[in-house]
C-alpha positions as CSV (number, residue, x, y, z in Angstrom):
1,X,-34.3,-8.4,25.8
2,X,-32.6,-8.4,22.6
3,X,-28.5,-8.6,22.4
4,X,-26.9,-5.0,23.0
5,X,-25.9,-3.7,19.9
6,X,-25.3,-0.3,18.0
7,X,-26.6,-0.4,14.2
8,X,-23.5,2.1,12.1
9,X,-25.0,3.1,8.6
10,X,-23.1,5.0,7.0
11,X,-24.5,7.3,4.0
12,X,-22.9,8.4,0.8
13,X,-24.4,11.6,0.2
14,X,-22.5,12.0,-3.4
15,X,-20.9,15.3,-2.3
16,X,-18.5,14.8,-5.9
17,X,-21.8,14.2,-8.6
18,X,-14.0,7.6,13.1
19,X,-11.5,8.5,21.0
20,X,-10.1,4.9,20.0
21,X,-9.2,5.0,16.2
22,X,-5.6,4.1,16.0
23,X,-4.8,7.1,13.7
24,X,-1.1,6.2,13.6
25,X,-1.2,2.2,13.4
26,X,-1.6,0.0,10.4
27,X,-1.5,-4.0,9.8
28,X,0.2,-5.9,7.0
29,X,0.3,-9.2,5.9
30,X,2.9,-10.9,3.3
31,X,5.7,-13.0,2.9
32,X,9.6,-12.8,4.0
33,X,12.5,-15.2,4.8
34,X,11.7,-15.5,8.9
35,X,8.1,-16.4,9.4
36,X,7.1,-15.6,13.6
37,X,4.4,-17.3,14.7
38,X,1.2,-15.1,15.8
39,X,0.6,-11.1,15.1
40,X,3.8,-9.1,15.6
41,X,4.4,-5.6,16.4
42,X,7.1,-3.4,14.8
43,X,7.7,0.4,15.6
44,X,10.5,0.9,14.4
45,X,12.9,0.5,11.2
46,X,15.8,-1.0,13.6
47,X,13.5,-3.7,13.8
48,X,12.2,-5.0,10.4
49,X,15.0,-7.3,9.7
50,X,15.8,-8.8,12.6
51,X,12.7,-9.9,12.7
52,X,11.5,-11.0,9.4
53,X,15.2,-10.7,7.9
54,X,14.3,-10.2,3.7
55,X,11.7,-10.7,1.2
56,X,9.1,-8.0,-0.5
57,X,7.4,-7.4,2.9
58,X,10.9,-6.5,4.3
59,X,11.2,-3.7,1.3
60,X,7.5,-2.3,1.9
61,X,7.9,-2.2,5.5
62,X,11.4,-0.3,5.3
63,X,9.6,2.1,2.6
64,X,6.7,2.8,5.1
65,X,8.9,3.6,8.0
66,X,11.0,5.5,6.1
67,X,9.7,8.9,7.4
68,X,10.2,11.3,9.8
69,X,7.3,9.8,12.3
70,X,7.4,6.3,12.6
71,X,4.4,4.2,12.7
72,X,3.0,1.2,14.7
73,X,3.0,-1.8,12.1
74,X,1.0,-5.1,13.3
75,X,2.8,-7.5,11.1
76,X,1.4,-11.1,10.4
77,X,3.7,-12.7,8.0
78,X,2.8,-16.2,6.0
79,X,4.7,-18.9,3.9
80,X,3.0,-18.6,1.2
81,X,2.3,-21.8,-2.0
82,X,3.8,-19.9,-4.7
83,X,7.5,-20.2,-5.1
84,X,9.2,-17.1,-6.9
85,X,10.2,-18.4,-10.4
86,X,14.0,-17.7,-11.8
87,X,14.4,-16.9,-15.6
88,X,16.6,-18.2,-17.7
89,X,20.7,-16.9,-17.6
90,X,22.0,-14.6,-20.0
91,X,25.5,-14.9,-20.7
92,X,27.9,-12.5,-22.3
93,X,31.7,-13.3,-23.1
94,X,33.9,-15.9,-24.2
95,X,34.3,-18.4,-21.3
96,X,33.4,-22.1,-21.4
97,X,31.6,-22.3,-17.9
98,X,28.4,-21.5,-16.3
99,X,26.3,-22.1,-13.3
100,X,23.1,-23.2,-12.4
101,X,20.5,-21.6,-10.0
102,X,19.1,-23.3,-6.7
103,X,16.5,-22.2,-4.4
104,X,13.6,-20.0,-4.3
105,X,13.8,-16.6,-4.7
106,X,12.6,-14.2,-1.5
107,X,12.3,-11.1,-3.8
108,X,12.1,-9.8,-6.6
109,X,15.3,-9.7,-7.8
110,X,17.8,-8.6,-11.1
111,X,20.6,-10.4,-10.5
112,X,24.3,-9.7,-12.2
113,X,27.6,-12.2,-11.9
114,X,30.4,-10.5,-13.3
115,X,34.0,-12.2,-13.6
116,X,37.0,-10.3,-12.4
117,X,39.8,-12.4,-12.9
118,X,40.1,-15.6,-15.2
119,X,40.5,-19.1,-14.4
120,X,38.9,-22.1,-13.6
121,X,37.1,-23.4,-10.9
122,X,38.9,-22.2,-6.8
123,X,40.2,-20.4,-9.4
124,X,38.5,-17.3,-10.9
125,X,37.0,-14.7,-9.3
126,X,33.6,-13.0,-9.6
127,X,31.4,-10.2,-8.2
128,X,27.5,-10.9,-7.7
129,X,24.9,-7.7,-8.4
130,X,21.9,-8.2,-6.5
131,X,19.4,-5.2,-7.7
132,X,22.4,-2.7,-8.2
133,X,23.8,-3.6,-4.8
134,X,27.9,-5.4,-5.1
135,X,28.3,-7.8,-2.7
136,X,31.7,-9.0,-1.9
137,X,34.1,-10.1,-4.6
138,X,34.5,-14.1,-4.2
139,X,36.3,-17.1,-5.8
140,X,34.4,-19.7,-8.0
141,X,33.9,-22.1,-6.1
142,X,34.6,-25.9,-6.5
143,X,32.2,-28.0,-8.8
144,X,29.2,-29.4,-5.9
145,X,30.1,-26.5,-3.8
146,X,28.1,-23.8,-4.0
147,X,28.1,-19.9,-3.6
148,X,25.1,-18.5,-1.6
149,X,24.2,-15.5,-2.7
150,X,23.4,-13.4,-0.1
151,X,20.5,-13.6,1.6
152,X,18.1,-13.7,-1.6
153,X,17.4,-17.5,-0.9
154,X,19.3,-18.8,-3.9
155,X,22.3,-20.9,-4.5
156,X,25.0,-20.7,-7.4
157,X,26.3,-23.8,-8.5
158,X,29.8,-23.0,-10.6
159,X,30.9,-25.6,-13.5
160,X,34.0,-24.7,-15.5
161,X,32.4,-26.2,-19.0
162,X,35.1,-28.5,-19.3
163,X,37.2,-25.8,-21.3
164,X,39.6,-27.9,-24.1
165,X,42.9,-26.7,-24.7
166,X,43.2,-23.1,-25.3
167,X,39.9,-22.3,-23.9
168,X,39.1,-20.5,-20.3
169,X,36.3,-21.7,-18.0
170,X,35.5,-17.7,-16.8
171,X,37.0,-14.9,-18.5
172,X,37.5,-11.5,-17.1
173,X,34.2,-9.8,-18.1
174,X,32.0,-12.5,-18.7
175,X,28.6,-11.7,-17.3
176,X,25.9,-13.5,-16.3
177,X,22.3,-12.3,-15.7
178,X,18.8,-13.3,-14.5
179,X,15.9,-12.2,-12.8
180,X,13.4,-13.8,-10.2
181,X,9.7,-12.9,-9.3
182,X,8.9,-12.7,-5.6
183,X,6.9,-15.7,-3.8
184,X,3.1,-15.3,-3.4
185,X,-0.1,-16.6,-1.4
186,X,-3.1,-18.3,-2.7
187,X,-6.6,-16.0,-1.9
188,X,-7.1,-18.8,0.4
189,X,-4.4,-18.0,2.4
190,X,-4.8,-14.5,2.4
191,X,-8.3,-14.4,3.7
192,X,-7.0,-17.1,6.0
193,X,-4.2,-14.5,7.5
194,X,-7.0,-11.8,6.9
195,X,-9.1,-13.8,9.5
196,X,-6.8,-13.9,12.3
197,X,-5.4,-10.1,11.6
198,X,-9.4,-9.4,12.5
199,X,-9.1,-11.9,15.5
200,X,-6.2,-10.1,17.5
201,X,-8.7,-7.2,17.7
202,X,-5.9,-5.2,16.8
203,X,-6.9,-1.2,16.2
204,X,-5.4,0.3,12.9
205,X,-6.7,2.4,9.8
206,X,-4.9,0.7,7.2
207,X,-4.8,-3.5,6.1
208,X,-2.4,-4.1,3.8
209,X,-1.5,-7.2,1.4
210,X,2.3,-6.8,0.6
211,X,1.7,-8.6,-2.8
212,X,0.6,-8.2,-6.4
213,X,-3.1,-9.1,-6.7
214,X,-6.0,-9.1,-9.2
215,X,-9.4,-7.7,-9.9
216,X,-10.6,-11.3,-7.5
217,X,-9.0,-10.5,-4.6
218,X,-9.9,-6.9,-4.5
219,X,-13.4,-8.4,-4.6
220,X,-13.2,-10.3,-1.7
221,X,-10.7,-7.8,0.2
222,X,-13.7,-5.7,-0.2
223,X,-16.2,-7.5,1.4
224,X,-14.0,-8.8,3.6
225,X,-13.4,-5.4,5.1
226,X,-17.1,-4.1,4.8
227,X,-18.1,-6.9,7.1
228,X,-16.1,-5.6,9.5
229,X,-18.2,-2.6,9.8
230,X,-21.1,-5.0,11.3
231,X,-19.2,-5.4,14.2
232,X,-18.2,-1.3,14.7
233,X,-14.8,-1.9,13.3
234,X,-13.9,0.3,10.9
235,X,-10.6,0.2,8.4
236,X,-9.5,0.8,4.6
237,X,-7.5,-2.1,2.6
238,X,-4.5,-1.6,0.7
239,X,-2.4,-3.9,-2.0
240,X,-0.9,-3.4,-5.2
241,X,-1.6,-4.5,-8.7
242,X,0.7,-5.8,-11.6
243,X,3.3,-3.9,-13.4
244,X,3.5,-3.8,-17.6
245,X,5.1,-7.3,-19.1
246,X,7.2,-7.5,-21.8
247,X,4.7,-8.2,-24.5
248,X,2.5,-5.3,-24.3
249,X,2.4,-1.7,-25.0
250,X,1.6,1.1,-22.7
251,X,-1.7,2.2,-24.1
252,X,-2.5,-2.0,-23.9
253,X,-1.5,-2.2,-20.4
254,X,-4.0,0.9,-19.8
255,X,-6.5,-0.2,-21.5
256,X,-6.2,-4.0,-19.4
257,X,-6.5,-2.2,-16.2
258,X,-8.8,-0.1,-17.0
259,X,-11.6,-1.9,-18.7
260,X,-14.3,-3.3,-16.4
261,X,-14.4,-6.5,-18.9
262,X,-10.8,-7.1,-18.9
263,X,-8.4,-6.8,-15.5
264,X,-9.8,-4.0,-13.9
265,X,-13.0,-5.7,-13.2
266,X,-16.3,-4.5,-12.0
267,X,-15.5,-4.1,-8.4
268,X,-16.4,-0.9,-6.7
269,X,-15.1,-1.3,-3.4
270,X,-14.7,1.8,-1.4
271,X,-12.9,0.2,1.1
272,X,-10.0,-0.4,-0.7
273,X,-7.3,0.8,-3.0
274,X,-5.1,-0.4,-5.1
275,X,-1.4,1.1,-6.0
276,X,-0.2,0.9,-10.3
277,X,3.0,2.5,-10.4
278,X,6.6,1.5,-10.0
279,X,9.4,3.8,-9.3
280,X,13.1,3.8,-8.9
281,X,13.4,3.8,-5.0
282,X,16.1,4.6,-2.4
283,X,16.2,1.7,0.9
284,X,16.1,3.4,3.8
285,X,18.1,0.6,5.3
286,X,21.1,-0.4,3.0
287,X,21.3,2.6,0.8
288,X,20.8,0.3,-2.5
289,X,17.8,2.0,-5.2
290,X,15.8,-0.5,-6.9
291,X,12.6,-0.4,-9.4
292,X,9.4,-1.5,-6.6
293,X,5.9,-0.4,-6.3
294,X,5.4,2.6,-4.5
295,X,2.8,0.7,-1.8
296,X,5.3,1.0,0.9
297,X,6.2,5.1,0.0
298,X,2.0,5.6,-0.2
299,X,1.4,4.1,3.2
300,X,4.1,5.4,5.3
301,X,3.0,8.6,3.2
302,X,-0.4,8.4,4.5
303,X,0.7,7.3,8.3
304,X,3.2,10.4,8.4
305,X,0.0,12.5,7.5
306,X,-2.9,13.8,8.6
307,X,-6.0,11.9,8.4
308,X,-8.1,14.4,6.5
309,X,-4.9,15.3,4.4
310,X,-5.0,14.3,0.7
311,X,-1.6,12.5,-0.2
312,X,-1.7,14.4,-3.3
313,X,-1.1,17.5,-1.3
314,X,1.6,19.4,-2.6
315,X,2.4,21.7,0.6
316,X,3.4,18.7,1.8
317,X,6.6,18.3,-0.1
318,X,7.5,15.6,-2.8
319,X,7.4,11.9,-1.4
320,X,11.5,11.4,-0.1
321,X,13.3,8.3,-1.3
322,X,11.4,8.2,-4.6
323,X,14.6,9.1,-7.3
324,X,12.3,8.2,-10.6
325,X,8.9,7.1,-12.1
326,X,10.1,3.7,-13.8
327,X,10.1,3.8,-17.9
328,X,9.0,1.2,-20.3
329,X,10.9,0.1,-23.5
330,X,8.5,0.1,-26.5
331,X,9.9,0.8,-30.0
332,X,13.5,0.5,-29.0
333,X,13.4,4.0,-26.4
334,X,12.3,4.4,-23.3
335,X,9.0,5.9,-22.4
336,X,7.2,7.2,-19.3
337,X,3.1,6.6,-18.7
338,X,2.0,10.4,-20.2
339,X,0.2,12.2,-17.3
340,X,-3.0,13.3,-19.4
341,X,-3.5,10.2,-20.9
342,X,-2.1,7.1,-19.4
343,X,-1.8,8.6,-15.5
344,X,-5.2,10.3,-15.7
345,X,-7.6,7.1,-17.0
346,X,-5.5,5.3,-14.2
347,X,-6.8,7.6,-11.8
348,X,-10.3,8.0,-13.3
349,X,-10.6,3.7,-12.8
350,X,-9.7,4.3,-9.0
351,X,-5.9,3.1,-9.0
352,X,-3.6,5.0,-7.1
353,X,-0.4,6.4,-9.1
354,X,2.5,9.2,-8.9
355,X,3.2,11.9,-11.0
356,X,5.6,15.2,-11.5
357,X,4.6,18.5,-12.1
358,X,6.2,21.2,-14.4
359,X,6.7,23.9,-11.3
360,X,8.2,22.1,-8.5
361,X,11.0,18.9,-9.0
362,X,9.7,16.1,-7.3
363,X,7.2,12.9,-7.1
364,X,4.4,13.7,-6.0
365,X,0.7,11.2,-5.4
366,X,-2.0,12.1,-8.3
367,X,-4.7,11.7,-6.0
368,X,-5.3,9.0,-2.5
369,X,-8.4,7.2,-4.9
370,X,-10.7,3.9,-4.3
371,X,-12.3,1.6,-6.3
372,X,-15.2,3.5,-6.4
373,X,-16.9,6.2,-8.6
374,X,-14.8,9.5,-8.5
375,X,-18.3,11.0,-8.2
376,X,-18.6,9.0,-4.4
377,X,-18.3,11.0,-0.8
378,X,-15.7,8.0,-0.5
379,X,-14.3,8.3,-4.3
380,X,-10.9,9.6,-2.0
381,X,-9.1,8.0,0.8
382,X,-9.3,11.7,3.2
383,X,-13.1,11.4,3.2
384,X,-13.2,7.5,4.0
385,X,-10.3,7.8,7.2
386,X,-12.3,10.4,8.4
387,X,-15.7,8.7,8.0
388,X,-14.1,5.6,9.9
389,X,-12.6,8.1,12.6
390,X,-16.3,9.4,13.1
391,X,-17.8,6.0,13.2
392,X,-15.5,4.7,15.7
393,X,-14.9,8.1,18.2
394,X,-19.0,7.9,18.0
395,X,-20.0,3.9,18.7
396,X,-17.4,4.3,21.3
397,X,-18.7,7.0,23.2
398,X,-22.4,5.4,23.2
399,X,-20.9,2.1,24.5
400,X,-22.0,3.2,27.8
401,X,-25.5,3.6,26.5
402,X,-26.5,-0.1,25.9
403,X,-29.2,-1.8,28.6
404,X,-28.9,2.4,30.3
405,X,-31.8,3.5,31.9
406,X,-33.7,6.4,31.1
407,X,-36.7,8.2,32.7
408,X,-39.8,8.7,29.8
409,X,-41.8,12.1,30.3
410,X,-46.0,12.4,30.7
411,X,-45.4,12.6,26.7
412,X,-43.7,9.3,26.2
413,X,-40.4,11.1,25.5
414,X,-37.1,11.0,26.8
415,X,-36.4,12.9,29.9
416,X,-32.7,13.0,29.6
417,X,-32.4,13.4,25.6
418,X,-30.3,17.2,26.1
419,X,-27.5,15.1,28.0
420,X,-27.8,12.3,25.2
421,X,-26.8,14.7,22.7
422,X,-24.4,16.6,24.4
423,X,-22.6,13.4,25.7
424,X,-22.8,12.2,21.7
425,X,-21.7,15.6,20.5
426,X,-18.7,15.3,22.2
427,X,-16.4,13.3,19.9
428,X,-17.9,15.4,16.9
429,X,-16.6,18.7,18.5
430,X,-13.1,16.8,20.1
431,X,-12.8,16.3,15.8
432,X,-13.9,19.5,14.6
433,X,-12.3,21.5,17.6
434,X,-9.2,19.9,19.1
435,X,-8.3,17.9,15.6
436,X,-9.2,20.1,12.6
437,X,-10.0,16.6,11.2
438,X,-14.0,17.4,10.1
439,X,-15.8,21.5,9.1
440,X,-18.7,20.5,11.3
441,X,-20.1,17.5,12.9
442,X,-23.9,17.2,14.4
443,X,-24.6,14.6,16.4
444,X,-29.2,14.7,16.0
445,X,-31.6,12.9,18.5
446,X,-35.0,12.8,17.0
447,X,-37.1,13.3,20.1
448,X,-40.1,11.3,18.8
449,X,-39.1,8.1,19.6
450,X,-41.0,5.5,21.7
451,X,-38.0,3.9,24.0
452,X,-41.0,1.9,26.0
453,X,-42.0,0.0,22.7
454,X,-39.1,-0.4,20.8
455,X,-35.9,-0.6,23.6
456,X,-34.3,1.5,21.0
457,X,-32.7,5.1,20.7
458,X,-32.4,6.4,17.2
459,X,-29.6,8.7,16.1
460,X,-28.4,10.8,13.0
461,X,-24.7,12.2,12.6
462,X,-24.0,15.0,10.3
463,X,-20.7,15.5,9.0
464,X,-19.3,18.6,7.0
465,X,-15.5,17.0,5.7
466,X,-12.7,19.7,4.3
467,X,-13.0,20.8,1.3
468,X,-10.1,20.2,-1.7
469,X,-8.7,22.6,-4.4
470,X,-8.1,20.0,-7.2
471,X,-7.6,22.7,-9.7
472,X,-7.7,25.9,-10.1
473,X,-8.9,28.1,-12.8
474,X,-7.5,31.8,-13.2
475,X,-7.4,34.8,-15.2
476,X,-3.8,36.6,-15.7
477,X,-3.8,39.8,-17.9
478,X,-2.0,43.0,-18.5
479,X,-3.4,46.3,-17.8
480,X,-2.3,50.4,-17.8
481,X,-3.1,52.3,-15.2
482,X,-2.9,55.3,-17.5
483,X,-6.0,54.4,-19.0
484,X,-8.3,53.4,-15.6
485,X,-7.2,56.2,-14.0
């Protein structure tokens, strides 16, 4: 006999041109200040910083939890090679001293040191800005000691500029401001944490890389995840790309991102998507609002929800703790992506993005895309979560048929194949039925099959999903009833 196993195709039937799937539970990987050893389960928002304390991961986790049902999160958190970098200072006023910066970064941060009171060093005093958030008002401190600034990671070391007569070492308004990027992972390392995530044999809908990658990792993520399927496991990936720079335009950015040649790449990988936009957002923890991707808003957004609900459903309500879509400085004002040209060929190349509408105030998702053909059964993340849901209820279920005996009729059939298909039905109906997930499921048993020769049982499942209203196309005129009566 050969080894047990149950063979999962699943079919794209290019509609546009998953008892046991963990509906609630999703696992993340990424970088913070504490690192715990092994796989870690959080359930609740009380719980993120005690036991990760802060970096990005600690922002994406508070944004995912952030709603009214909370989910399970199995969080595997790693070191991570590349150190955050710190940009240079900027320095407004008239005093002689400055400071220098020391440590890594464990965010993304914009950082602001404002002087309150003049002096020199133990002398002064100054107020630190860490992403819009004051922190307590202190006094410049001694030349070799320094001033931790919070729990960002970083040091300030404080010298007075050895100020001549007449001249002050900080002046009351001097300010002083710099920015840091947020550590990140080599590929290696995130296939490495990937790896063991798989191991734990954790159940979850979702795998999600808390940091900015490119068109190569969404490549591997990809396959990564797809071989997954060879073993009846079924999930969808999630990360987040990078955000305009400084030297380009909007309409270069777009075109960057969305040119197969350039950094969108030719992946189509229907497995996994990829957030583009950065809002103004409000912590759910500390109160503070700060420009971050929307990743954490979009999953906690899609746990909250529905499997076979579009996040781009309006009914639902605008996504809470999302205050602004960020703007970009280009020609001296500020300027939003435009939704029919910028937000739509995002959407078109698979990204995932946000966007208002003229009849209701409010952020709302464009549309839960992959990056795959908008012309693909799984072009949309509803389709794909219920797919997964299928395949999972379904090689569950027929678990129980592997190395099962069954009696073979004077025709070579099989005796028992109405309680096969009822017994596979099952799932399918608990979906359609109980769940509202699916419009119809079939679960088909050819009855031709020859179990004697082949030790194998064949199977076909058919699923009708929901349907979607993307637009809508009317016809509003006057008439007088005078006249058609």
């Amino acid at each position: 006999m050969g080894l047990s196993k149950n063979t999962i195709t699943v079919k794209d039937g290019a509609l546009g041109s998953g008892g046991g799937y963990a509906s609630n539970a999703f696992a993340i990987i990424g970088i913070s200040e504490k690192i715990p050893s092994g796989i870690i389960t959080i359930s609740s928002i009380s719980e993120i910083e005690d036991m990760i304390g802060e970096g990005q991961l600690r922002d994406f986790l508070v944004d995912a939890f952030s709603f009214k049902t909370p989910p399970v999160a199995y969080v595997k958190v790693i070191a991570g090679s590349v150190i955050g970098t710190k940009s240079a200072i900027t320095k407004t006023g008239t005093g002689k001293g400055t400071f220098t910066i020391a440590g890594d970064p464990r965010n993304q941060y914009k950082i602001k040191i404002t002087i309150i009171s003049a002096g020199g060093l133990n002398v002064a005093t100054f107020q630190a800005e860490v992403d819009g958030r004051l922190l307590p008002k202190a006094t410049v401190p001694a030349l070799g000691t320094g001033y931790t600034l919070g729990n960002t990671g970083l040091t300030l070391n404080f010298d007075d500029g050895n100020p001549q007569i007449g001249e002050t070492a900080f002046v009351s308004g001097d300010t002083f401001e710099f920015t840091t990027t947020a550590p990140s992972a080599t590929n290696e390392e995130l296939l490495n944490a990937i790896d063991e995530v798989f191991e734990a044999k954790k159940s979850f809908r979702l795998l999600c890389v808390a940091l900015e990658t490119d068109k190569v990792f969404w490549s591997v993520f990809q396959s990564r995840i797809e071989a997954e399927t060879d073993k009846n496991f079924f999930c969808r990936g999630l990360t987040f790309g990078r955000d305009i720079n400084e030297s380009e335009t909007r309409d270069q950015y777009i075109t960057k991102m969305t040119t197969p040649e350039q950094e969108r790449g030719m992946v189509e990988g229907k497995r996994i998507q990829v957030v583009l936009s950065v809002c103004s957002i409000v912590d759910a923890i500390n109160g503070n609002t700060d420009y971050r991707t929307v990743m954490g808003k979009y999953l906690g957004f899609l746990m909250q929800n529905k499997i076979y609900e579009s996040p781009a459903k309006t009914l639902l309500g605008a996504v809470g703790g999302i205050e602004a879509i960020k703007k970009y400085l280009e020609s001296g004002e500020e300027k939003s992506f435009s939704l029919d040209g910028h937000i739509k060929a995002l959407d078109k190349a698979g990204f995932v993005t946000v966007r208002t509408y003229h009849e209701k105030a409010g952020i709302y998702f464009t549309s839960g895309r992959t990056l795959c053909d908008e012309g693909s059964d799984f072009g949309e993340i509803m389709n794909c979560f219920v797919m997964d849901k299928a395949c999972t209820v379904v090689a569950k279920r027929l678990f129980n048929f592997f190395n099962k005996d069954e009696d073979i009729g004077s025709d070579g059939t099989i005796l028992g194949l109405s309680y096969i298909k009822a017994y596979g039905q099952q799932p399918l109906d608990d979906m359609k039925y109980i769940n509202n997930e699916i419009s119809s499921g079939t679960f088909i048993v050819p009855k031709e099959q020859d179990l004697l020769k082949t030790k194998n049982l064949n199977y076909f499942v058919e699923i009708v999903p929901k349907g979607y209203i993307v637009t809508l196309t009317g016809t509003i005129n006057f008439v007088n009833p005078y006249v058609n009566k």
